[in-house]
One Martini backbone bead per residue (centre of mass of N, CA, C, O) as a GRO file, in nm:
protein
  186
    1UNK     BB    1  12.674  10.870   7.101
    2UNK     BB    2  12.834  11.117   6.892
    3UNK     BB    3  13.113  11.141   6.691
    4UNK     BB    4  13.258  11.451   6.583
    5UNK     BB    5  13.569  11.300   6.530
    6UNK     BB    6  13.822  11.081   6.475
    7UNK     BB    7  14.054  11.241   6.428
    8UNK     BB    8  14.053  11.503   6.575
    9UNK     BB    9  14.191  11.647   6.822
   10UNK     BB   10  14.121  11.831   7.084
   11UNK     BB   11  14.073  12.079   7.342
   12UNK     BB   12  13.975  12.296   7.568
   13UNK     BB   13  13.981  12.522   7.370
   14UNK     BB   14  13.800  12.440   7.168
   15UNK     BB   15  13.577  12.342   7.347
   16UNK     BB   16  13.520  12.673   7.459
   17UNK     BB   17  13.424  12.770   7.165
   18UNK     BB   18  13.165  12.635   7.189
   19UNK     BB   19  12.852  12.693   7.196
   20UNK     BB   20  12.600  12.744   7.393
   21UNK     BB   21  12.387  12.497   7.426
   22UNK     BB   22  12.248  12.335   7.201
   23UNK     BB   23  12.410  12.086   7.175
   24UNK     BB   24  12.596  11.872   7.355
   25UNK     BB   25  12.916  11.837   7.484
   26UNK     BB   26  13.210  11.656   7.496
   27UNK     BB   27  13.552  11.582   7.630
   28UNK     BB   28  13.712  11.216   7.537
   29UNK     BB   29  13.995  11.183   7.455
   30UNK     BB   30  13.968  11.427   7.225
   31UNK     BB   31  13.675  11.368   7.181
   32UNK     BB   32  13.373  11.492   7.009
   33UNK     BB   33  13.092  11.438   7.202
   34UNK     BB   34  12.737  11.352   7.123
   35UNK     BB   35  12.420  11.360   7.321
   36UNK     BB   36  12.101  11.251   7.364
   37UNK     BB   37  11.825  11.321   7.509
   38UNK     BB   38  11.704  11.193   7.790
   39UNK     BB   39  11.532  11.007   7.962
   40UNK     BB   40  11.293  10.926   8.203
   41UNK     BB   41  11.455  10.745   8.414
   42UNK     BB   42  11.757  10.928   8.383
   43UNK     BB   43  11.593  11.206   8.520
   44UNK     BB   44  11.457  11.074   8.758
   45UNK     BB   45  11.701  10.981   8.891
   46UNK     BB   46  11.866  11.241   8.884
   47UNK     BB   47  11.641  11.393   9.115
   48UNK     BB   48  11.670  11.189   9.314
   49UNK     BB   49  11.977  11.219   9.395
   50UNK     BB   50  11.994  11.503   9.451
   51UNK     BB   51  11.779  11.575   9.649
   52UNK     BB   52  11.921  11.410   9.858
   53UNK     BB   53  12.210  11.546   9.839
   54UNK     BB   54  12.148  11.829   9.915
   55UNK     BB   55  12.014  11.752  10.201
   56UNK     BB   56  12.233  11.715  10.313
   57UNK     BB   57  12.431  11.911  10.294
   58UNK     BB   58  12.283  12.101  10.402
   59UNK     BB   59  12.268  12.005  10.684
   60UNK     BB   60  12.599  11.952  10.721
   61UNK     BB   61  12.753  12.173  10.558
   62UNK     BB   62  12.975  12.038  10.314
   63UNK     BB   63  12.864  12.140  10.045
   64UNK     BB   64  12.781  12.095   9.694
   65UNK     BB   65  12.519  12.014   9.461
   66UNK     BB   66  12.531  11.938   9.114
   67UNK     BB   67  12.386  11.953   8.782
   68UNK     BB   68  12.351  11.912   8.520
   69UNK     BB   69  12.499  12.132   8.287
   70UNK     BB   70  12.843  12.090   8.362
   71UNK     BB   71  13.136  12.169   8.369
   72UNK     BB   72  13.445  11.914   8.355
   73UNK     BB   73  13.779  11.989   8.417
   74UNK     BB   74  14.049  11.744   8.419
   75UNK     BB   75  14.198  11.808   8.152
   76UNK     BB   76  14.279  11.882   7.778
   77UNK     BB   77  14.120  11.597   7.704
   78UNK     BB   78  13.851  11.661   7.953
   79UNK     BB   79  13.516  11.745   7.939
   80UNK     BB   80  13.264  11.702   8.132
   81UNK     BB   81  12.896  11.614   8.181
   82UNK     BB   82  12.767  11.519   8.450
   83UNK     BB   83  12.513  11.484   8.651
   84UNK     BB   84  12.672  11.454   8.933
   85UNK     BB   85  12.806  11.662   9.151
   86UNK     BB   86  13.040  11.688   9.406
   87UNK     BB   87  13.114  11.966   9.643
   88UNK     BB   88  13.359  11.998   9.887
   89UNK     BB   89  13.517  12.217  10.084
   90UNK     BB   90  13.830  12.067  10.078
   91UNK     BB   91  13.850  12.004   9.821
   92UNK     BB   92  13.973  12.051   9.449
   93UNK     BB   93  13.796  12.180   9.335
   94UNK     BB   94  13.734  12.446   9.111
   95UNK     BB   95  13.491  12.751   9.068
   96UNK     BB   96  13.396  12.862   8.807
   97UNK     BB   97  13.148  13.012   8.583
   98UNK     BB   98  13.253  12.746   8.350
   99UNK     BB   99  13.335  12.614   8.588
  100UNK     BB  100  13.505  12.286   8.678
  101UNK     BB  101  13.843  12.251   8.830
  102UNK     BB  102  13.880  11.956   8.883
  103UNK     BB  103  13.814  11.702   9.108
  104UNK     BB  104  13.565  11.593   9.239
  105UNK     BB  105  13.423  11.399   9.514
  106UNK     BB  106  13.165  11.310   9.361
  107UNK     BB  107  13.018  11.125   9.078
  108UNK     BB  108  12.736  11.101   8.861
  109UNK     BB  109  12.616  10.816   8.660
  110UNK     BB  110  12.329  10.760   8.453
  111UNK     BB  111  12.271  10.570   8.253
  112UNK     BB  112  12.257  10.464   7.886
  113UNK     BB  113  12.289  10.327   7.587
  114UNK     BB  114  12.498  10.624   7.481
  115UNK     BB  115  12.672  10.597   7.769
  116UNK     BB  116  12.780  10.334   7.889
  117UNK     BB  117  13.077  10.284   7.777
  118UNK     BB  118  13.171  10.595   7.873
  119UNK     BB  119  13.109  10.522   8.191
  120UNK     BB  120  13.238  10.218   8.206
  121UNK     BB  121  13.520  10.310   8.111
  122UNK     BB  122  13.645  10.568   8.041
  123UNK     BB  123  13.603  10.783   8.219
  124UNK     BB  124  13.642  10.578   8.481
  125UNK     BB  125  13.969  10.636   8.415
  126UNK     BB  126  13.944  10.971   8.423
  127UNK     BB  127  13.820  10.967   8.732
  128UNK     BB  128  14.095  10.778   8.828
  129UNK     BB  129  14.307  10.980   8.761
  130UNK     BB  130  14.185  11.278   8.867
  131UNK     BB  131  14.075  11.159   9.174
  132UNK     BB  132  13.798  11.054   9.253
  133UNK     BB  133  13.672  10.955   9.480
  134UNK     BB  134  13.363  10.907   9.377
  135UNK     BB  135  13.191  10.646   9.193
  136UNK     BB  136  12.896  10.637   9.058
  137UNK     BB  137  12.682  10.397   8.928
  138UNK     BB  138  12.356  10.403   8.774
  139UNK     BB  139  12.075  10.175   8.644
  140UNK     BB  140  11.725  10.190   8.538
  141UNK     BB  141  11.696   9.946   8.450
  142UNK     BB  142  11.843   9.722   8.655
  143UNK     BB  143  11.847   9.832   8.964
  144UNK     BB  144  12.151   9.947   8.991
  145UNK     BB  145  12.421  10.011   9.204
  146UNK     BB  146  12.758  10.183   9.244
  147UNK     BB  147  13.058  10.218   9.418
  148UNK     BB  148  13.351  10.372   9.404
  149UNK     BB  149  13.663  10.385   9.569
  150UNK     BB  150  13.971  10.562   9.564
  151UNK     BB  151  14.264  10.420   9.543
  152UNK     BB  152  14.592  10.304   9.516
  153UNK     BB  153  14.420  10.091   9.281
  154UNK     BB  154  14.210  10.235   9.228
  155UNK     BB  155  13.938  10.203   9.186
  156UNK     BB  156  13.662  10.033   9.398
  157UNK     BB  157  13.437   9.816   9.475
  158UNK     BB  158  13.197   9.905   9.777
  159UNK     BB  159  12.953   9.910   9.650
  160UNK     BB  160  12.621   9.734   9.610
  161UNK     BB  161  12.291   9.717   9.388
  162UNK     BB  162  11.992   9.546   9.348
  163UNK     BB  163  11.688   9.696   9.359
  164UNK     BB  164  11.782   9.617   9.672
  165UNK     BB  165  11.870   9.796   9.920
  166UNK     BB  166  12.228   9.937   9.974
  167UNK     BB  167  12.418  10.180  10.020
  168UNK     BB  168  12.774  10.316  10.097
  169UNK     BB  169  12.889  10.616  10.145
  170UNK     BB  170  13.221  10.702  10.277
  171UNK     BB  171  13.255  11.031  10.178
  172UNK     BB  172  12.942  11.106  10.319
  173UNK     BB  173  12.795  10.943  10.500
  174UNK     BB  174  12.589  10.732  10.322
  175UNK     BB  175  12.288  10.584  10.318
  176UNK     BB  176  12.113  10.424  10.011
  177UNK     BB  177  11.804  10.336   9.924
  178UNK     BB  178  11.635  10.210   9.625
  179UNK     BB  179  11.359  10.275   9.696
  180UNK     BB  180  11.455  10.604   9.683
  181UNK     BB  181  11.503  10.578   9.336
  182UNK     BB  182  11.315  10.351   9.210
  183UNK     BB  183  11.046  10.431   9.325
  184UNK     BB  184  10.791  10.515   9.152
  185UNK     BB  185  10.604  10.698   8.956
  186UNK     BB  186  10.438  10.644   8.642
   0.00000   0.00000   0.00000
């Protein structure tokens, strides 16, 4: 990700001046991100991952899950565009047409060497901040999936698999093994 200044603080109204279509930023903490696009191990995982969500919510009829690129207003100085949001029926996201406004339900990020420090640190802190009830973290290359769930404590590691095995999403009610997720592919 590259970092388009280190001085200047932005804004969501600042944010919202940039052009609509690539390159994409986020608003990180004040600073306006630009990230390269992804490989394909991290569109391939967003794919997997997505079509899951999507089967379920529509079976359950529980609300609807939403891929990149898609603005995610959390505060002034956050604007993401996470992989994957989930917005259930009950939640707190407000939806207009320019974005999502307030916290997911369920955000999910696929790491990448150029995301993950935003990933697994800053976001991560954004993200239990705003309330997000669950967040996932996938890493294709590690082939190791996380779901922390918002608690008192904020954030905390309730499931976790590397390579085999299953998570379980509290806020889902669902296991995902992670054989339907990393294998397979070209």
């Amino acid at each position: 990700m590259k970092v388009l200044s280190e001085e200047r603080k932005y804004s969501a109204q600042d944010f919202e001046r940039l052009p609509e279509g690539p390159p994409y930023y986020q608003l990180i903490e004040g600073a306006l991100i630009m990230s390269p696009a992804p490989s394909y191990s991290h569109q391939r995982t967003v794919g997997k991952v997505f079509l899951k969500l999507s089967r379920l919510l529509e079976e359950k009829g529980q609300g609807e899950v939403l891929i990149s690129s898609i603005d995610v207003y959390l505060d002034e100085k956050n604007v993401f565009q996470p992989d994957i949001v989930v917005l259930l029926k009950e939640g707190k996201a407000k939806v207009e047409e320019k974005g999502i406004f307030g916290p997911p339900d369920v955000v999910v990020e696929i790491l990448s060497p150029s995301t993950a420090y935003y990933d697994l640190i800053v976001k991560k802190e954004v993200y239990e901040r705003a309330g997000v009830k669950e967040y996932w973290i996938l890493d294709p290359n590690r082939k190791t999936f996380e779901i922390y769930k918002n608690t008192e404590e904020g954030l905390k590691l309730s499931s976790q698999a590397r390579e085999k095995g299953k998570v379980l999403s509290e806020i889902l009610d669902l296991e995902i093994d992670l054989k339907d997720i990393y294998e397979g592919g070209i």
